[in-house]
N, C-alpha and C positions, 0 to 999 in steps of 0.2 A: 967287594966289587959287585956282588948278585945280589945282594939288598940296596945298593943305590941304583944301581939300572930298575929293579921293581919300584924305589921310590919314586924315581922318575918318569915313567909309565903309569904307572898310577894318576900323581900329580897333573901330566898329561890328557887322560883320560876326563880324570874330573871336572879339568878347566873345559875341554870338550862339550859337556854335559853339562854346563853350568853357564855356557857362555850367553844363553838369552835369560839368566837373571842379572849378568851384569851390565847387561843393554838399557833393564829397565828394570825396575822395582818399584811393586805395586804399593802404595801409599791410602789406605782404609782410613787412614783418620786425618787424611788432608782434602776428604768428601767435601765438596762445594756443590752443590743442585745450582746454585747460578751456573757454573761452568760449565756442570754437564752441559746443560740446555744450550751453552753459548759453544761447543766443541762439535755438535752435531753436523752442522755445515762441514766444518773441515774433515769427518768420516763420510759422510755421503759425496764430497769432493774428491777423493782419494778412491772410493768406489768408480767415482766414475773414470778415473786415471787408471785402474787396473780395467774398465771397460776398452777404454780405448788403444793400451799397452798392446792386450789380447785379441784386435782386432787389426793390430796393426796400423792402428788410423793416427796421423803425425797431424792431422787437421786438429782432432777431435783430444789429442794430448796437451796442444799447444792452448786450444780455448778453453780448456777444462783447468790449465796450471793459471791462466791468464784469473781465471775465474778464483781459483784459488787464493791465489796471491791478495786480491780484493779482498776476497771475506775477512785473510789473515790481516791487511793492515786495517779494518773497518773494528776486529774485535783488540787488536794492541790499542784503540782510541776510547775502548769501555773504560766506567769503572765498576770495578766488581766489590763489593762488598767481603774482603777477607783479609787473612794479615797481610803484611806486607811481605813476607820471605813467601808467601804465596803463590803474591802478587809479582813479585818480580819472577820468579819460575812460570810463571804464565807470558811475561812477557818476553822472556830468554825462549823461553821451547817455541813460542807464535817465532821467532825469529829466526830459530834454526828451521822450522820448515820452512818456512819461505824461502832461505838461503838455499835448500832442496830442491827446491821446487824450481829455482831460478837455473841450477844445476841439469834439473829434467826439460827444460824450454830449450836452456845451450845443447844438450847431447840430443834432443827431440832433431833442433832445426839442423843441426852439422848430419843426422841420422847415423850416429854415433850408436850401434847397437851397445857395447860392452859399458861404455859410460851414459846411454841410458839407462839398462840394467842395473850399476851401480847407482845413479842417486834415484832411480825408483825405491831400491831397497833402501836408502837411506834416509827419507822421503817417509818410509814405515816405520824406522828407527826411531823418527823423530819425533813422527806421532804419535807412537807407541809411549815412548818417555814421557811427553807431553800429559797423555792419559794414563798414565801411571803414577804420576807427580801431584795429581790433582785429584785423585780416588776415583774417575771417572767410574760410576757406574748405571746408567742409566739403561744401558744394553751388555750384553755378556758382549768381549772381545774375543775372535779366535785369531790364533795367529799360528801361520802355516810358515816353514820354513821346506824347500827343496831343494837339493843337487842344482847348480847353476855352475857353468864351466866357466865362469869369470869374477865366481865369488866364492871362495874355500871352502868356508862355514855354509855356503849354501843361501842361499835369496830368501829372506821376510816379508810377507805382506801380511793385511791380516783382514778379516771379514766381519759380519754380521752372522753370518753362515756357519756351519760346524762343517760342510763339506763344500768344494768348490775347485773346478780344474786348475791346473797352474798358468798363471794370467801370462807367466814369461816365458813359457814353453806351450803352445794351444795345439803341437803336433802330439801330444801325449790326453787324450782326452778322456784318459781316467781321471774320476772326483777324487781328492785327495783327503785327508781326514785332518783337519787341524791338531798342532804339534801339543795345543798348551791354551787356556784362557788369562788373557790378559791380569783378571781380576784373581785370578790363584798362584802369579806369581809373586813370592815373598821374600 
């Protein structure tokens, strides 16, 4: 009975520690330099969505996702030169962000704190996968995870930055240290 409780705790434990590689897995030899180049809009669009998260501005969230949304169906209408099992993972991940994003406009405009907070982080999730599936490396990714009282595991976003306060809590204005880079999870 005292070696399956330790089993179980352990196991526990692990899956703990383990749970932002099964969010996303870093993919080195699925590198496209078209993608990158073509992904950068929707990272500096998500920057500016933790701008306007952290400032509280529901104007500035709504035209930033509106914006978003755009870029995302302007690049499902590329074509990109790579295989095809690629090719459709580019246009599955364009898909679930947007579906995110349409998620973050609904909980924006009802000012839905807890289900903003959730598909904000899902929103990261999504990108995050998206840039993982496709070797994105053009910039190192940090990705920060903290304590959130309406996400267990704790809230995702992720940066250009190695340090940067947390976008969903601005009453805490300690810089935080990124948890992990994108490009070294394997």
């Amino acid at each position: 009975m005292i070696i399956l409780c330790f089993c179980v705790l352990a196991c526990a434990t692990n899956t703990k520690n383990s749970e932002s590689n099964l969010l996303w897995h870093f993919n080195a030899k699925q590198h496209n330099s078209q993608m990158d180049h073509q992904v950068q809009p929707i990272i500096s669009g998500y920057q500016e969505l933790l701008r306007g998260l952290a400032n509280k501005d529901t104007a500035y969230i709504k035209q930033t996702s509106l914006i978003l949304i755009k870029r995302l169906d302007s690049l499902a209408g590329l074509t990109l030169s790579t295989d095809t099992a690629l090719q459709n993972s580019w246009f599955t991940g364009l898909g679930n962000i947007s579906a995110e994003l349409q998620g973050v406009m609904e909980s924006n405009s009802t000012q839905d704190a807890k289900e903003l907070t959730l598909s904000m982080n899902m929103t990261a999730v999504q990108i995050l996968q998206l840039l993982s599936e496709i070797g994105f490396k053009e910039n190192n990714i940090y990705i920060f995870n903290a304590p959130n009282e309406y996400i267990e595991d704790g809230v995702y976003w992720f940066s250009l930055q190695k340090k940067m306060v947390n976008p969903f809590n601005q009453d805490q204005k300690k810089e935080l240290q990124a948890v992990g880079i994108l490009q070294e999870m394997k």
